[in-house]
TORLUMGU-373763 format. One record per residue (C-alpha): residue in one letter; x, y, z. Coordinates in steps of 0.1 Angstrom, whole numbers, padded with zeros to 4 digits, always signed. Example, Ala and Ser with C-alpha at 12.3 -4.5 7.8 and 13.67 -1.06 7.14 Angstrom:
2
A+0123-0045+0078;S+0137-0011+0071;
This chain:
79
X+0062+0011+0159;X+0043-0002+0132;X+0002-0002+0135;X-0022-0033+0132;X-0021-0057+0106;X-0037-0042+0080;X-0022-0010+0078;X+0015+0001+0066;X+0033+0032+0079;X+0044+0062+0057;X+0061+0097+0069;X+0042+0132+0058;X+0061+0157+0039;X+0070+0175+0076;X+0084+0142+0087;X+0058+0128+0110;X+0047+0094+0110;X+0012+0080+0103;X-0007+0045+0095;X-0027+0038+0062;X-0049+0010+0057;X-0033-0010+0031;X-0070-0024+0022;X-0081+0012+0009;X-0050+0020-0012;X-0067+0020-0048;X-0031+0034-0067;X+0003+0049-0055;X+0024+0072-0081;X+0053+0095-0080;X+0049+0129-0094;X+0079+0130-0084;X+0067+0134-0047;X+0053+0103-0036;X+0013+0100-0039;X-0010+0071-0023;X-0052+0075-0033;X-0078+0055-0016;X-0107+0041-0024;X-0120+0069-0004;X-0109+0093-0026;X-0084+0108+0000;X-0051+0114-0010;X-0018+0115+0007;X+0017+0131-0003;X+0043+0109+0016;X+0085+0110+0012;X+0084+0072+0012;X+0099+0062-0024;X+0070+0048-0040;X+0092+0008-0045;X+0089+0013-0008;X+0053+0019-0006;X+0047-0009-0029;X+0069-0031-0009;X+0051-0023+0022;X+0016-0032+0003;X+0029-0065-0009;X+0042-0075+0026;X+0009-0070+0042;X-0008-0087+0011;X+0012-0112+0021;X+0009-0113+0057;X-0026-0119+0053;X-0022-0144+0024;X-0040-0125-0005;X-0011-0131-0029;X-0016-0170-0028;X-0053-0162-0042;X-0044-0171-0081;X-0077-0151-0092;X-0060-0121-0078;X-0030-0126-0090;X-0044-0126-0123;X-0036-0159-0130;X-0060-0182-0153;X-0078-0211-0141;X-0058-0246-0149;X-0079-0273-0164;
């Protein structure tokens, strides 16, 4: 079952399953195993594929609307 809102679920190398805030994830990359870093500095070696993992981010970006933000999308102003 998936957590609260703001996080996204992910398996450990030994198969068990565990919640990430998706707020803290500063960069996910594949070397080739999976690898999500926080803010924090913590990071975590998952066998999610990482278009998964960035699927799961987007969803719960969003969930919560963050996406429709055009500043953080990186869009320019329109005058």
């Amino acid at each position: 079952m998936p957590g609260p809102l703001h996080m996204i679920q992910v398996t450990r190398l030994n198969g068990t399953t565990f919640t990430l805030n998706a707020l803290y994830i500063e960069k996910v990359e594949s070397f080739p195993d999976t690898t999500i870093t926080l803010t924090t500095g913590s990071k975590y070696v998952v066998l999610d594929p990482i278009d998964e993992v960035n699927r799961r981010i987007i969803a719960f970006y969003q969930s919560v609307q963050l996406l429709s933000n055009p500043h953080i999308r990186g869009e320019e102003d329109e005058e």
